[in-house]
C-alpha atoms as an extended CHARMM CRD file, in Angstrom:
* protein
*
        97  EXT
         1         1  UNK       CA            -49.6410000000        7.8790000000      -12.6900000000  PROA      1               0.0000000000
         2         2  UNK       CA            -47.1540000000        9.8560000000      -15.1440000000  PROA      2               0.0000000000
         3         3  UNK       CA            -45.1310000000        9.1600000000      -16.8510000000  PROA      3               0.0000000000
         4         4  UNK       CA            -42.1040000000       10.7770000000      -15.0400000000  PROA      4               0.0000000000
         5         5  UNK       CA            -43.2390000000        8.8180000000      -11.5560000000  PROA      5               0.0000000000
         6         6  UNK       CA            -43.6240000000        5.5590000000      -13.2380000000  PROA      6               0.0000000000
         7         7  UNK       CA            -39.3140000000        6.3810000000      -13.9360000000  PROA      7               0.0000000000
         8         8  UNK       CA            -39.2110000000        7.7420000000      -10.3130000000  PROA      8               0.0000000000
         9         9  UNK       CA            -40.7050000000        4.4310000000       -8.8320000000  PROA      9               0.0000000000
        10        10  UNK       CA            -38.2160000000        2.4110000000      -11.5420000000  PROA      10              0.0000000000
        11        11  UNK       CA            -35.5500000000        3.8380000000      -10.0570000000  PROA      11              0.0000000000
        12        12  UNK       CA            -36.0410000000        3.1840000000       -6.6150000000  PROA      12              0.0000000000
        13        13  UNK       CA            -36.6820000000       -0.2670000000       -7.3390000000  PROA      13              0.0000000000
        14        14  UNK       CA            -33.2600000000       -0.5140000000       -9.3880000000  PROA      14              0.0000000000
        15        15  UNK       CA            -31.5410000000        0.9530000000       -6.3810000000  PROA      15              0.0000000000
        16        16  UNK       CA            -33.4590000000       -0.9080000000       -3.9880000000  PROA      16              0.0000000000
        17        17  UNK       CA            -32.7610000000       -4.2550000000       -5.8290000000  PROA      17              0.0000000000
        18        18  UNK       CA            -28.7530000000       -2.9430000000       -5.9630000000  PROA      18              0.0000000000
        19        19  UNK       CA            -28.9440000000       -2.6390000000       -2.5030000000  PROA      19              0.0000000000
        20        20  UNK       CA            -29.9120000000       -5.7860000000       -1.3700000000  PROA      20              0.0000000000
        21        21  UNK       CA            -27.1590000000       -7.1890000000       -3.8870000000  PROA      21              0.0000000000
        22        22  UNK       CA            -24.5650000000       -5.6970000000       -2.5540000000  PROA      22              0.0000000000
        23        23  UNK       CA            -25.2390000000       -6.3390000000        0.8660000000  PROA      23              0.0000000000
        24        24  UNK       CA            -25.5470000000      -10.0960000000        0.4120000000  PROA      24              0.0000000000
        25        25  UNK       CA            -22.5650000000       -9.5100000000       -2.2360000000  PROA      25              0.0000000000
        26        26  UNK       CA            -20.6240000000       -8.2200000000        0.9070000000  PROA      26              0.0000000000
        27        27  UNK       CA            -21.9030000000      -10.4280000000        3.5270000000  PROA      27              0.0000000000
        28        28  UNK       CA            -20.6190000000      -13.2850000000        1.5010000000  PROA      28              0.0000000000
        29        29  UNK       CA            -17.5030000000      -11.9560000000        1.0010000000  PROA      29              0.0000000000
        30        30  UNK       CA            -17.2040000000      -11.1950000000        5.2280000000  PROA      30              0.0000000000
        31        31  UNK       CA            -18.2860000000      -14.6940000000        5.8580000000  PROA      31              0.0000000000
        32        32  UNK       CA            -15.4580000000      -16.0430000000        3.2620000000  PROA      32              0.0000000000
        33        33  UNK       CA            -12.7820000000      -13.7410000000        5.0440000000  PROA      33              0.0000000000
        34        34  UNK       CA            -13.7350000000      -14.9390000000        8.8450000000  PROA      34              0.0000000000
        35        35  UNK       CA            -14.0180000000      -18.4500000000        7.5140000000  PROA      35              0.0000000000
        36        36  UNK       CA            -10.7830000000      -18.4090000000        5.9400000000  PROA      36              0.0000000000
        37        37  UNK       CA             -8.4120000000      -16.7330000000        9.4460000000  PROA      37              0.0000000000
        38        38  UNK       CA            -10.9260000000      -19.5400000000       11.0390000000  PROA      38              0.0000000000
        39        39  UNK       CA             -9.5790000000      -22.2030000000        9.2190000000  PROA      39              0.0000000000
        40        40  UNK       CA             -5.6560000000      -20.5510000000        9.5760000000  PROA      40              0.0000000000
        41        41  UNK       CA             -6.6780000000      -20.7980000000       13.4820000000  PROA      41              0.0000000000
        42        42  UNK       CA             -7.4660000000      -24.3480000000       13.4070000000  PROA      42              0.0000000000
        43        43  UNK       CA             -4.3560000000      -25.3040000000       11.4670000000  PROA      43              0.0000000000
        44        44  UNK       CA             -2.0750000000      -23.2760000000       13.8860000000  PROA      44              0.0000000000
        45        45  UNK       CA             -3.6650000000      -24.4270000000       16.9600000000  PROA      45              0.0000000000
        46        46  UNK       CA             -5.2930000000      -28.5640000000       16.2940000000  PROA      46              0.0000000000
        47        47  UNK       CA             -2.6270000000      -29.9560000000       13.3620000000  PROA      47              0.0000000000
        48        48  UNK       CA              0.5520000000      -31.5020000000       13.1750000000  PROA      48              0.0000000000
        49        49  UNK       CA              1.8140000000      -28.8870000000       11.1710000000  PROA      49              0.0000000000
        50        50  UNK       CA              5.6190000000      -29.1660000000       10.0300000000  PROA      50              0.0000000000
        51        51  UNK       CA              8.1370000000      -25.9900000000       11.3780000000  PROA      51              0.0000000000
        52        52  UNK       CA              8.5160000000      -24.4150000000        7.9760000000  PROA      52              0.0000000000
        53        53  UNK       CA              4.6690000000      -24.3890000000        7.2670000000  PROA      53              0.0000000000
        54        54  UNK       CA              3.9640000000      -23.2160000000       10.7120000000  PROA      54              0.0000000000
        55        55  UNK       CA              6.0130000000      -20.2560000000        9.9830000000  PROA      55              0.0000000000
        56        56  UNK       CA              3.7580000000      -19.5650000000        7.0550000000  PROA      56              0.0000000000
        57        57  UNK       CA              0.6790000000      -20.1080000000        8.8510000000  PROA      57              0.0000000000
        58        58  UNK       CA              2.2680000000      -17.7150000000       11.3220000000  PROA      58              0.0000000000
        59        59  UNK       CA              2.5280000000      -15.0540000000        8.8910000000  PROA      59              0.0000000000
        60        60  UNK       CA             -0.7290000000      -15.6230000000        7.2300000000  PROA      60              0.0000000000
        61        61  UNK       CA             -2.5680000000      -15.0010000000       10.6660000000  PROA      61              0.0000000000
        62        62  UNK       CA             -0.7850000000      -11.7790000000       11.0540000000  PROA      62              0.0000000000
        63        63  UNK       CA             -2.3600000000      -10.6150000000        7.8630000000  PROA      63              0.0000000000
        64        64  UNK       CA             -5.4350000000      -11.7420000000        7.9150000000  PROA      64              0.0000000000
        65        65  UNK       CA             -5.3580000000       -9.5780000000       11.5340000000  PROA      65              0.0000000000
        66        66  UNK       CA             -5.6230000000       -6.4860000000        8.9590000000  PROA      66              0.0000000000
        67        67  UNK       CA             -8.1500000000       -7.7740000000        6.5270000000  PROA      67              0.0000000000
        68        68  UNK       CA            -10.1920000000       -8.4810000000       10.1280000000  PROA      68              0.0000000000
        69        69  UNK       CA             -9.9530000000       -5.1270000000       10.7880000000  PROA      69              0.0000000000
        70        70  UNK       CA            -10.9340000000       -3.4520000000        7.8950000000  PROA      70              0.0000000000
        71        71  UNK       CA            -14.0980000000       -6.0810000000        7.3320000000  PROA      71              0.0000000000
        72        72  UNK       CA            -14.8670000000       -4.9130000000       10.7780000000  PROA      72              0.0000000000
        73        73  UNK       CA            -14.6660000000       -1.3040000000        9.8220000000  PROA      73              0.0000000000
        74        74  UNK       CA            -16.8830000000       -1.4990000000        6.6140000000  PROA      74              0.0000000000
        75        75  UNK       CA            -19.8920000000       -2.8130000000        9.3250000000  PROA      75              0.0000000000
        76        76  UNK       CA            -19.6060000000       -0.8740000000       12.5910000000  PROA      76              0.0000000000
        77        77  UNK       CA            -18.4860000000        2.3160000000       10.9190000000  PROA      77              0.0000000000
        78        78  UNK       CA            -20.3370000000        5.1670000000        9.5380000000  PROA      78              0.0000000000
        79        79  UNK       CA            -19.9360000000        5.0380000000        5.7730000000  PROA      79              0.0000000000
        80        80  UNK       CA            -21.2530000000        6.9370000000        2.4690000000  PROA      80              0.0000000000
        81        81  UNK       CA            -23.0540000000        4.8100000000        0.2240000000  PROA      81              0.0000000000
        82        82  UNK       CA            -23.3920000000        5.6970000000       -3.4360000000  PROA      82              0.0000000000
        83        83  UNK       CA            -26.4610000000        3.8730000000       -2.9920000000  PROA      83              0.0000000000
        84        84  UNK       CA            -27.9130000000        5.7050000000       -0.1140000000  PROA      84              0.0000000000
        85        85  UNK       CA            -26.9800000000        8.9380000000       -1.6240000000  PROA      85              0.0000000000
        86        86  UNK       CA            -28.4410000000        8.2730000000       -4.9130000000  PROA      86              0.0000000000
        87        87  UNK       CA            -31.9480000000        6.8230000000       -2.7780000000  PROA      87              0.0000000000
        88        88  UNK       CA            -32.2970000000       10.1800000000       -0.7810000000  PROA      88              0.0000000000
        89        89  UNK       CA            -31.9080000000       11.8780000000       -4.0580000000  PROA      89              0.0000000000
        90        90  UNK       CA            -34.9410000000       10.1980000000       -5.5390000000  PROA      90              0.0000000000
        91        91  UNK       CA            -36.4680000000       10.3870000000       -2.2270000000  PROA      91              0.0000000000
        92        92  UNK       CA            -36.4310000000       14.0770000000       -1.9490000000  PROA      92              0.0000000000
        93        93  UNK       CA            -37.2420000000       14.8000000000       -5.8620000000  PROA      93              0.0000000000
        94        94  UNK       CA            -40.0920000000       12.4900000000       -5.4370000000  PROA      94              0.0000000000
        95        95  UNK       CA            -41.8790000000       14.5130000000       -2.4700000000  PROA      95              0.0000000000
        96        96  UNK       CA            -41.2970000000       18.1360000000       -4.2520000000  PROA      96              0.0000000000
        97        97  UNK       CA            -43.4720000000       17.4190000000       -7.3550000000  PROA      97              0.0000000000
């Protein structure tokens, strides 16, 4: 092996490995949004909550509506990762030697 595919197969591992943190980096961040309008659901709908905090938890749900939507968006939508790009890069200077 030479020396410039021993850097070829480095780099595929570093993006690989960047990869799977940033999934998990973003799953855990989905999770901790859903838990979170979750947890503003059960204190709207199962607590004694007072009026004036009700209100609050009111407007809280109504924003977390947004974040919802956009955490929705990153995972059903067609996106351009840096990542992906910088893979099929490797990918395809890796074949042509």
């Amino acid at each position: 092996m030479t020396e410039t595919e021993m850097k070829t197969e480095d780099q595929k591992k570093s993006v690989e490995a960047r990869k799977k943190l940033n999934f998990w980096a973003r799953f855990a961040l989905s999770i901790v949004v859903f838990g979170a309008f979750f947890v503003l659901l059960y204190l709207l709908f199962f607590q004694e909550v007072s009026e004036t905090y009700r209100d609050i938890v009111n407007i809280l749900i109504g924003t977390y509506v947004a974040i919802l939507t956009k955490t929705a968006d990153y995972w059903f939508k067609d996106k351009d990762d840096p990542e992906h790009k910088e893979s099929e890069a490797l990918n395809t200077n890796g074949t042509s030697l």
